[in-house]
C-alpha positions in Angstrom: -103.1 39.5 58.9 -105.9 38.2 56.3 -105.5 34.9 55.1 -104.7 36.2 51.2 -101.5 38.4 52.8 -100.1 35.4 54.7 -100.7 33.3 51.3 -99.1 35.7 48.9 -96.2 36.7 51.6 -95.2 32.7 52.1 -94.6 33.1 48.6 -92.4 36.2 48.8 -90.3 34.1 51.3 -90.1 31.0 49.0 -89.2 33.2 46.3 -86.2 34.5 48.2 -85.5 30.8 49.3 -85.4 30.2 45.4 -82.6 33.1 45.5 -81.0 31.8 47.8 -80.6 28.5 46.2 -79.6 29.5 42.9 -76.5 31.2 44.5 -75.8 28.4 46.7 -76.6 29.8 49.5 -78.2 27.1 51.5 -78.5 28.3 55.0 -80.3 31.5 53.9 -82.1 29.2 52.0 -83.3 27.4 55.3 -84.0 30.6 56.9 -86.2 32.3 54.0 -88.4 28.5 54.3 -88.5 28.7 58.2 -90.1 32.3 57.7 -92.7 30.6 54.7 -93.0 27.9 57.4 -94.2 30.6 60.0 -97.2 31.8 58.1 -97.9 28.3 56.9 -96.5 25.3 58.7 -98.3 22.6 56.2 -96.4 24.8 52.8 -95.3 21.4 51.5 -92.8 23.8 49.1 -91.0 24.9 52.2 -90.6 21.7 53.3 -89.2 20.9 49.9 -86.4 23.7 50.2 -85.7 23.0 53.3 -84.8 19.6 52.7 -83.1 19.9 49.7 -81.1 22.8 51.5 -80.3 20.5 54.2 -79.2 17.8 51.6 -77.0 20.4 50.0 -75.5 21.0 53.4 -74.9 17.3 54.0 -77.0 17.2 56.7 -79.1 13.8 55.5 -80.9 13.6 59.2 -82.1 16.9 58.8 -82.7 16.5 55.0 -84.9 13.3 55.5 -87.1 15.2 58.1 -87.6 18.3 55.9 -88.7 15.9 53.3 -90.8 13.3 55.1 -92.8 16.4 56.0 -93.0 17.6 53.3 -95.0 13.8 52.2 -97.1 14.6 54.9 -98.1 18.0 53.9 -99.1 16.4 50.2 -98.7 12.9 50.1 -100.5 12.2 46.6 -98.4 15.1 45.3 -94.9 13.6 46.7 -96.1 10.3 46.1 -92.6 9.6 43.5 -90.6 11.6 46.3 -91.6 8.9 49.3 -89.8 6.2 47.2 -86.6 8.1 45.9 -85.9 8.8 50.0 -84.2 5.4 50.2 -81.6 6.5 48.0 -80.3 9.2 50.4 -79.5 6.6 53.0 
């Protein structure tokens, strides 16, 4: 697969994930991120969903992992996010 398919097809998935959301659906949510997260495991977005999914879901342990990965993937991006994690403790 070239490079520009993978990068427009992890955005197919996180559109879906974005779906998904919207109708509350938060495990398909999870599962339309894991496939964004296949083409590209650094997609900080993915990460994103994932975690606020999880958090939806009240699954914090999960949720925190989702989102300090997502940090990682873009820490200057997330740099507000890596502070506001305290409050879902």
């Amino acid at each position: 697969m070239k490079s520009t398919e993978g990068n427009r097809e992890k955005f197919v998935w996180l559109k879906k994930a974005h779906e998904h959301y919207k109708l509350e659906q938060y495990r398909d949510v999870i599962l339309a991120c894991n496939q964004a997260l296949q083409i590209d495991s650094a997609f900080d977005r993915a990460h994103l969903g994932r975690g606020l999914a999880f958090y939806k879901l009240n699954n914090i342990n999960m949720a925190l992992l989702a989102l300090n990965q997502t940090i990682r993937c873009n820490p200057k991006k997330y740099k507000g996010l890596s502070r506001q994690r305290r409050y879902l403790l």
